[in-house]
Structures are given as C-alpha cells and as structure tokens.
GUFI-318828 format. One record per residue (C-alpha): residue number from 0; residue in three letters; x, y, z. Coordinates in nm, 2 decimals. Layout:
N
r resi = NUM; resn = ALA; px = X; py = Y; pz = Z
...
//
This chain:
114
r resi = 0; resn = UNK; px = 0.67; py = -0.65; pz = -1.09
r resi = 1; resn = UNK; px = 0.57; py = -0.52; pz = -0.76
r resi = 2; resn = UNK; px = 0.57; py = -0.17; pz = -0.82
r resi = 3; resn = UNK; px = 0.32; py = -0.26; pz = -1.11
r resi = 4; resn = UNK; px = 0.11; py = -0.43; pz = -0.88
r resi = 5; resn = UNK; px = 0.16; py = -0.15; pz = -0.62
r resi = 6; resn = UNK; px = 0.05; py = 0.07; pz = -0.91
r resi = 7; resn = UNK; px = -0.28; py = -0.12; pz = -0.92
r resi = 8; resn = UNK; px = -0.34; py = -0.14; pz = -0.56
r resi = 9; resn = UNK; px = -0.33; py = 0.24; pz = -0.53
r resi = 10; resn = UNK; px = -0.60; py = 0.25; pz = -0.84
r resi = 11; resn = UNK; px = -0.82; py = -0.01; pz = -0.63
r resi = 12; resn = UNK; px = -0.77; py = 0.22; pz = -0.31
r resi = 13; resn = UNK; px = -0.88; py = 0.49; pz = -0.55
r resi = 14; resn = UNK; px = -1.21; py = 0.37; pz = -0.62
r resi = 15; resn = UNK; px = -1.28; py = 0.22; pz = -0.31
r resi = 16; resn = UNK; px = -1.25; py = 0.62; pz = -0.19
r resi = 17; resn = UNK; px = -1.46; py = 0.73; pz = -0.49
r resi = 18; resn = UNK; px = -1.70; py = 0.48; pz = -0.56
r resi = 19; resn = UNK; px = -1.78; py = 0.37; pz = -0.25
r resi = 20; resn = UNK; px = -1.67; py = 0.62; pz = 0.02
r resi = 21; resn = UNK; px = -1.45; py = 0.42; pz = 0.22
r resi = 22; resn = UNK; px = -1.10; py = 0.49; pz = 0.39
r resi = 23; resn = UNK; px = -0.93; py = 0.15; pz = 0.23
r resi = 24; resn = UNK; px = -0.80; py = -0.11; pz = 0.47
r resi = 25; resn = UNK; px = -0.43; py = -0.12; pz = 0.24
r resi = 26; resn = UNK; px = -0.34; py = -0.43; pz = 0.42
r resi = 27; resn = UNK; px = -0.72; py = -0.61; pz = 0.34
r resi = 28; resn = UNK; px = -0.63; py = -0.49; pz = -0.02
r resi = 29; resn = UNK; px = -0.31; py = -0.60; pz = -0.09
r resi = 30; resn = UNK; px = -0.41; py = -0.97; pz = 0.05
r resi = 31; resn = UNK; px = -0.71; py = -0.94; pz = -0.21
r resi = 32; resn = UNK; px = -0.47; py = -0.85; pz = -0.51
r resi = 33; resn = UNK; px = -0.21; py = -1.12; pz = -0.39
r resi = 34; resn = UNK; px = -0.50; py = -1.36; pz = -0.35
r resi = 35; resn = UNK; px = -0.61; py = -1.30; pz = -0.71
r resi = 36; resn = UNK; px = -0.27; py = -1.40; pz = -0.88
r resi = 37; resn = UNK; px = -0.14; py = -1.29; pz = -1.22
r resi = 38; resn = UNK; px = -0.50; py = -1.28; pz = -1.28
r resi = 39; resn = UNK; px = -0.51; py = -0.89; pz = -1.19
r resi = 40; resn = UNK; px = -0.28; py = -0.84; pz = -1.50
r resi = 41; resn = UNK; px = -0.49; py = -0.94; pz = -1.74
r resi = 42; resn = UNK; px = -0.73; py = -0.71; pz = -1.92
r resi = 43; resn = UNK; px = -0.99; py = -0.93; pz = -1.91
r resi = 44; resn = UNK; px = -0.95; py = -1.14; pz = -1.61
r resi = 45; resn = UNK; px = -0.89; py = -0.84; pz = -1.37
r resi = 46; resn = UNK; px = -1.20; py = -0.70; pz = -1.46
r resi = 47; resn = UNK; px = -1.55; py = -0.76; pz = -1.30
r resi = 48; resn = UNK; px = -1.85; py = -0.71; pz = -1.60
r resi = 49; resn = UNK; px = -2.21; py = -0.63; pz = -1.40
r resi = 50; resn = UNK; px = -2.43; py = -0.71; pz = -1.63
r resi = 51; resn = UNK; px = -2.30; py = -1.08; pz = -1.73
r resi = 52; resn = UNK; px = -2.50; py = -1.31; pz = -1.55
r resi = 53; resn = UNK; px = -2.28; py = -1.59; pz = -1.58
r resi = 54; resn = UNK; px = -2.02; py = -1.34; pz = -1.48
r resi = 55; resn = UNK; px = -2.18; py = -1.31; pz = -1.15
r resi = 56; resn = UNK; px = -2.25; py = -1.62; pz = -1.10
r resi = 57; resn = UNK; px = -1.85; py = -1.72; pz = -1.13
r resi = 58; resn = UNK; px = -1.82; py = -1.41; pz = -0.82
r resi = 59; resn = UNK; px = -2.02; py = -1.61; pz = -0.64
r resi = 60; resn = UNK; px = -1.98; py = -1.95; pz = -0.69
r resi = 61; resn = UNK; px = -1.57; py = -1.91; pz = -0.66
r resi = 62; resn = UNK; px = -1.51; py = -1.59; pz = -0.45
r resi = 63; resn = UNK; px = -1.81; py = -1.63; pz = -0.19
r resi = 64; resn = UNK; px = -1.88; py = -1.98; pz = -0.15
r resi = 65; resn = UNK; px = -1.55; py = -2.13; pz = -0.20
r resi = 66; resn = UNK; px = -1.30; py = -1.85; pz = -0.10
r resi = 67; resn = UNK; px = -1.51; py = -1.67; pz = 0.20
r resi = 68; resn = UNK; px = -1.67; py = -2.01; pz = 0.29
r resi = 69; resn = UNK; px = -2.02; py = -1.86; pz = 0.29
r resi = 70; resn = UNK; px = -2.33; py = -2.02; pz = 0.27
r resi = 71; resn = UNK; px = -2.56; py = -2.02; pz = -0.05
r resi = 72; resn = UNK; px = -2.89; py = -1.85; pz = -0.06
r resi = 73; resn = UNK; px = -3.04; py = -1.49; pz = -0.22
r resi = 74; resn = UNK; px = -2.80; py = -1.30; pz = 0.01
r resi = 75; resn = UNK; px = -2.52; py = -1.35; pz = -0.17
r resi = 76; resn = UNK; px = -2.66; py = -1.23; pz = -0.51
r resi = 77; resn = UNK; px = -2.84; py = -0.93; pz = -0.37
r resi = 78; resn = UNK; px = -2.48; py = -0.84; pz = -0.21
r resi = 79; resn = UNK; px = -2.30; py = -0.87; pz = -0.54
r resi = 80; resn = UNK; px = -2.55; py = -0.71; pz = -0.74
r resi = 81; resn = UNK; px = -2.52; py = -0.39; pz = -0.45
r resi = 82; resn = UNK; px = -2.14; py = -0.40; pz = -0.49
r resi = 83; resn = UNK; px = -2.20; py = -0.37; pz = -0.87
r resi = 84; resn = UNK; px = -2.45; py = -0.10; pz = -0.85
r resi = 85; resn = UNK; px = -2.29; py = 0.11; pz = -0.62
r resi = 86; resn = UNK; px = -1.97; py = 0.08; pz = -0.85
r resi = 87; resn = UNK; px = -2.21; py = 0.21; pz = -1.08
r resi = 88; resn = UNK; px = -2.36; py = 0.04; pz = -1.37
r resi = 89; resn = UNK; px = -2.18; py = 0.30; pz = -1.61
r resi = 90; resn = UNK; px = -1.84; py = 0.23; pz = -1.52
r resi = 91; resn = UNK; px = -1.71; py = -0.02; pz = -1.74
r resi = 92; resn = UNK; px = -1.38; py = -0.09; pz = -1.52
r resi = 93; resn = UNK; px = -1.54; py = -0.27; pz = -1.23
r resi = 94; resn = UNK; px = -1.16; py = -0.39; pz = -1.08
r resi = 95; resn = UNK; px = -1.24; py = -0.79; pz = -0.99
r resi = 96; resn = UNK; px = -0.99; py = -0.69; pz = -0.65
r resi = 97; resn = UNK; px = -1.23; py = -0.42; pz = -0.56
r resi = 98; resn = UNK; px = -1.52; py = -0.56; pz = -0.59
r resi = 99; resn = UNK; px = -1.38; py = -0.88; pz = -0.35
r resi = 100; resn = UNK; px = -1.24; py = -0.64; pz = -0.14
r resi = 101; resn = UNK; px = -1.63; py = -0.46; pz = -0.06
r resi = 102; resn = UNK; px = -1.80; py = -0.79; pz = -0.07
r resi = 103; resn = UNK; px = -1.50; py = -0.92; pz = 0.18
r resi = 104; resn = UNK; px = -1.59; py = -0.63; pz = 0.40
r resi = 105; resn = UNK; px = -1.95; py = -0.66; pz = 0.33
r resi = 106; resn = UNK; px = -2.00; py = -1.02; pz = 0.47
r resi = 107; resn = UNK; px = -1.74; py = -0.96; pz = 0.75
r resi = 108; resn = UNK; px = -1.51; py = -1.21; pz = 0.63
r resi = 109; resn = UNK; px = -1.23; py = -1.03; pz = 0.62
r resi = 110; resn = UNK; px = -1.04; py = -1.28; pz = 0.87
r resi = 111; resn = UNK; px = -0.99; py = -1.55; pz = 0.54
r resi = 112; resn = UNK; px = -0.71; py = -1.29; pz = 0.44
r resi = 113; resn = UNK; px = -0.55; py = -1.31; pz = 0.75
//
C-alpha cells in the first residue's frame, strides 16, 4: 500500500514542479497525503474540481478554516481560486493533496503538519 501511495506522492511532486514551478517540500507532501486518508485513493475524492462552487467552498470550510485554523474572510477564496487557476482551469486532474499542499505553503501554515 505504500508504494501506491509513494506512487502518488511522486505524481503530486510532479505537478507541483510543472504547474506551479516549485522544488516540492517531500516531507510537507507526504504529511498532506497522510493527512488526507484513504481519501487520496478514490477517484473522486482525491480530486479537486475548480469550477464547482460548492466544491470550493468544502476546501475551504474543511481544509482552511478547520484544518489550517485560519480565519474567514475574501482571502481565503481569492487564494483558492489562484491555486486553481494557476493549476490551470483546463486540467481536469486538480490532485485534492496538491492543491492543500500550495494553499498550505501559501498561507504559511505549514507548521499544522508538523
């Protein structure tokens, strides 16, 4: 099971490179994937879709306010929604582990991992 997870990490570490044209911090990442559970096995569930509001809204509401501990206000959309487009609006893969990873990174919060 952990090489199929290892397997994913290197495809998150991947587009981190690609997408978004960072050197990955592998030890950041791995706590993300762990963090996310089975959840990163699933199709669906490991996936991140940018144009479902309600979608977004679950990033939020779960990942920064509850997870990250941050507080609510326009920030927090407007950092999502430049996660998402930098990701690209035509890539249809947006990795949910990826996309906590850069918003982890993005509001410095990085420490909740450790």
């Amino acid at each position: 099971m952990s090489s199929r997870r290892d397997n994913l990490i290197q495809q998150y570490a991947a587009d981190i490179k690609d997408k978004f044209g960072q050197i990955p911090d592998m030890d950041l990442l791995t706590k993300v994937a762990i963090g996310l559970g089975p959840a990163i096995y699933n199709s669906d569930a490991s996936k991140v879709s940018g144009t479902d509001s309600s979608e977004l809204e679950t990033v939020k509401n779960n990942f920064l306010l509850k997870k990250l501990g941050l507080t609510d206000g326009p920030h927090l959309m407007e950092g999502i929604n430049g996660v998402i487009s930098t990701y690209g609006t035509s890539e249809r893969n947006k990795h949910r582990a990826v996309v906590y990873y850069i918003l982890a990174k993005h509001f410095k919060k990085e420490s909740v991992y450790n």
